[in-house]
C-alpha positions in Angstrom: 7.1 -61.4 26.9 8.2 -57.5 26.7 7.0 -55.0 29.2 8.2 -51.3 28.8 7.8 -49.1 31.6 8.6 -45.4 30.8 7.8 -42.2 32.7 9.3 -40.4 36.2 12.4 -42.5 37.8 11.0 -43.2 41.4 7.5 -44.0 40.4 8.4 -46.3 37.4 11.0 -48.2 40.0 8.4 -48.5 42.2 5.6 -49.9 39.7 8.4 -52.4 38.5 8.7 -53.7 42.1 5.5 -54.4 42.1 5.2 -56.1 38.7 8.1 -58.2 40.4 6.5 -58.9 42.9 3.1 -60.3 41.8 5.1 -62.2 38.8 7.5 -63.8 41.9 4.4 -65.2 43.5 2.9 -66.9 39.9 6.5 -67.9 39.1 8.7 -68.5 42.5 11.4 -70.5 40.3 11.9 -67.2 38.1 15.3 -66.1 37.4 16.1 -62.5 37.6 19.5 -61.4 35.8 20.1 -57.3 34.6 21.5 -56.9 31.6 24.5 -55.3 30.8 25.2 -53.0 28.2 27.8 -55.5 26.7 24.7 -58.5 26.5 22.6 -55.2 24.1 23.3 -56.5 21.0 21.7 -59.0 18.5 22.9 -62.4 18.9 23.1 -61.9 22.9 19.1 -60.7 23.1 17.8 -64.2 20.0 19.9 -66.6 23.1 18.3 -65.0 26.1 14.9 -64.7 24.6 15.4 -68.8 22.9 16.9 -70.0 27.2 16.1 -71.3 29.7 16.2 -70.7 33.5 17.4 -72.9 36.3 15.7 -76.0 37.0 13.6 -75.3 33.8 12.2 -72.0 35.0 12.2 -68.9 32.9 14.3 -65.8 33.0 13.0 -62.0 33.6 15.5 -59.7 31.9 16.0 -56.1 33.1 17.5 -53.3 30.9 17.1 -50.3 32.1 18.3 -47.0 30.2 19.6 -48.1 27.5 17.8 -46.3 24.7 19.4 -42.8 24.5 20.5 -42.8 20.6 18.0 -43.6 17.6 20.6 -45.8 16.3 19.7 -47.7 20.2 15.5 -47.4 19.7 15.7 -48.4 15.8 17.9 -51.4 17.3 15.2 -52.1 20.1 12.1 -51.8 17.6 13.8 -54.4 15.5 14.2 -56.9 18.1 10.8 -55.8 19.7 9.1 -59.3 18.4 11.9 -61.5 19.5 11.1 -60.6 22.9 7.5 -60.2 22.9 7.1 -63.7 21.4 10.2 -65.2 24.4 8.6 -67.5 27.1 11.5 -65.0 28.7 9.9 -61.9 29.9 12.3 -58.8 29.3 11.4 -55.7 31.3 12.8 -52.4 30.0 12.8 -49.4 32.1 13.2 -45.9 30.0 12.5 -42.0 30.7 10.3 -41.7 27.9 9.0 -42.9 24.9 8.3 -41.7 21.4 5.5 -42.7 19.5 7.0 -44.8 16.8 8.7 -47.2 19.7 5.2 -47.3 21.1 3.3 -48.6 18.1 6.3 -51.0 17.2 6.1 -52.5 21.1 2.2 -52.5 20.5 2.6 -54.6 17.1 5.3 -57.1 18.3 3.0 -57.9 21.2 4.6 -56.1 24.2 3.5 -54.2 26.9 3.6 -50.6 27.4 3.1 -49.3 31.2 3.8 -45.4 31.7 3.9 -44.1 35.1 4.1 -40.7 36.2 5.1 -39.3 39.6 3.9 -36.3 42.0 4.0 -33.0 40.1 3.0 -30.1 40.8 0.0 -28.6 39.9 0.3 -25.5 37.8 2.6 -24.1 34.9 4.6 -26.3 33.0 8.2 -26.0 34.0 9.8 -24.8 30.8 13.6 -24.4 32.4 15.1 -27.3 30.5 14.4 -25.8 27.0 15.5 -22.5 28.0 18.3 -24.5 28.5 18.7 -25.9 25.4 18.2 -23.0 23.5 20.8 -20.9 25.7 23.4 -24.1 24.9 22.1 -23.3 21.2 23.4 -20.1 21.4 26.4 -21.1 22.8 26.2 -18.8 26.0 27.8 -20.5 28.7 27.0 -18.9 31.2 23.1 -18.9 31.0 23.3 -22.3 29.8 25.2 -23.1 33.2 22.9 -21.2 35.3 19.7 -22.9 33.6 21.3 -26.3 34.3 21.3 -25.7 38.0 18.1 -24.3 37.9 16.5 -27.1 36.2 18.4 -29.4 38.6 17.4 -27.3 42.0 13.7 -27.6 40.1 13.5 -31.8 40.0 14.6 -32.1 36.7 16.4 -34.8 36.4 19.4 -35.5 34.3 18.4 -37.9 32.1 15.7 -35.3 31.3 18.3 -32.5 30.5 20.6 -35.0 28.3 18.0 -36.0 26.3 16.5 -32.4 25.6 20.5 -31.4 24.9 21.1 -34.2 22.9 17.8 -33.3 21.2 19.0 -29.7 20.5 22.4 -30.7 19.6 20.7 -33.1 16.7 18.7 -30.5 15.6 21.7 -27.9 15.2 23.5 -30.7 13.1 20.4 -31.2 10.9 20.1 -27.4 10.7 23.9 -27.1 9.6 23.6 -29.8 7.4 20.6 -28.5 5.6 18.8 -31.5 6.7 15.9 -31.9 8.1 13.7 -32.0 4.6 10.7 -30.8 4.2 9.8 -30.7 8.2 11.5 -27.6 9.1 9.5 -27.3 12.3 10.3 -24.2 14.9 12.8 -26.2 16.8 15.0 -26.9 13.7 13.7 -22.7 12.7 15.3 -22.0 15.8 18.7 -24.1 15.4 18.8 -23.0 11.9 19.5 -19.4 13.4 21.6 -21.0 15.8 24.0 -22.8 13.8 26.1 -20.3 12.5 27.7 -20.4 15.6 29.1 -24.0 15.5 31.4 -26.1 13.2 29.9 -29.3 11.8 32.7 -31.3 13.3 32.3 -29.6 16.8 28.3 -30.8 16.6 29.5 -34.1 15.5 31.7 -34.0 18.9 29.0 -32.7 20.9 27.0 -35.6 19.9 29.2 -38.0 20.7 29.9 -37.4 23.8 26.5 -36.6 24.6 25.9 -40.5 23.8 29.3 -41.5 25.4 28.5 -39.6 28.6 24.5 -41.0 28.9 26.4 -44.9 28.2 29.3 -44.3 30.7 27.6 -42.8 33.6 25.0 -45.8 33.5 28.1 -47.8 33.7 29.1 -45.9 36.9 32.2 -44.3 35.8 31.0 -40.8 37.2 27.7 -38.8 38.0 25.5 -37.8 34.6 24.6 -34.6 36.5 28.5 -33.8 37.1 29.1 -35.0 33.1 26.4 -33.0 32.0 27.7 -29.9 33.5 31.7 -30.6 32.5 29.8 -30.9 28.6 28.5 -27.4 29.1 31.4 -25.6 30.4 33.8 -27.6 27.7 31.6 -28.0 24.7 29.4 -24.5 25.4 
């Protein structure tokens, strides 16, 4: 079984502790085991979904976060049916969702639950692509300031890696020439943009972008402090 919460952090941890909860009382000889970034891969996910618990029991697998690349969702939409079909359930915990690794949860038989938090009623908040389009532009500064303000707003910082990461990816495309036929008013935008960075310093960018979301997951330092080092170094 797959179940795939996505939306705000606090509200999606809460609605997970109370899946938990009522699957505990069905199945009190469940065995719960997070999975490590190591245990992501192919071979790891077709044993865990194929095993067995204690005592003849089944697992529940949690993976939370780990879908920050497309290389990561192509990887989970192709596994998608493996752990739909387990007698395993796997619960993945993500920030968002896009509409292709909706439909392929949808057709492999999975669950998709999304949650959403307090917000406030009123104008969207549009701080974090101000954001992006000041790190666009390479201006440091501003791009500094907007993080904080974003930040002292409630954005949180998986929020502002992915619309940086998303920005980044679209100044690559833009330098490439890529991008095909869909040159929508983001990649418009980076196209202008672009000028202003080396292919092999997006490439960089990138990179650590992906390296920062992985490692700070891991615990090896704050994303917010990471996030802010990558604008002052990279910006």
């Amino acid at each position: 079984m797959l179940y795939f919460f996505y939306g705000e952090r606090e509200a999606r941890q809460k609605k997970i502790e109370e899946w938990k909860e009522k699957l505990l009382k069905k199945e009190a000889d469940a065995s719960l085991r997070s999975l490590g970034e190591e245990e992501w891969n192919g071979p790891a996910l077709e044993e865990f979904a194929a095993g067995r618990g204690l005592f003849g029991g089944t697992y529940v697998f949690f993976v939370k976060e780990f879908l920050a690349t497309t290389e990561d969702r192509e990887f989970f939409m192709d596994m998608a049916k493996t752990l739909a079909h387990s007698h395993n359930s796997f619960v993945v915990s993500e920030p968002s969702a896009t509409k292709e690794l909706l439909a392929a949860i949808e057709k492999a038989g999975g669950e998709a639950v999304r949650v959403a938090g307090k917000e406030p009623v009123g104008k969207r908040d549009t701080t974090g692509f101000a954001l992006a389009d000041a790190a666009a532009r390479r201006d440091r500064g501003r791009s500094w300031a907007l993080f904080q303000e974003a930040l002292w707003k409630g954005a949180s910082a998986e929020e502002l890696h992915g619309i940086l990461f998303w920005q980044m990816k679209n100044l690559f495309l833009a330098k490439k020439g890529g991008g095909g036929q869909k040159f929508s008013f983001p990649l418009m935008k980076a196209k202008a943009a672009a000028p202003k960075w080396e292919e092999q310093e997006l490439e960089s960018a990138l990179s650590r972008l992906v390296s920062i979301y992985h490692e700070a997951h891991r615990g090896r330092y704050e994303l917010p402090v990471a996030l802010e080092l990558f604008l002052l170094d990279v910006v």
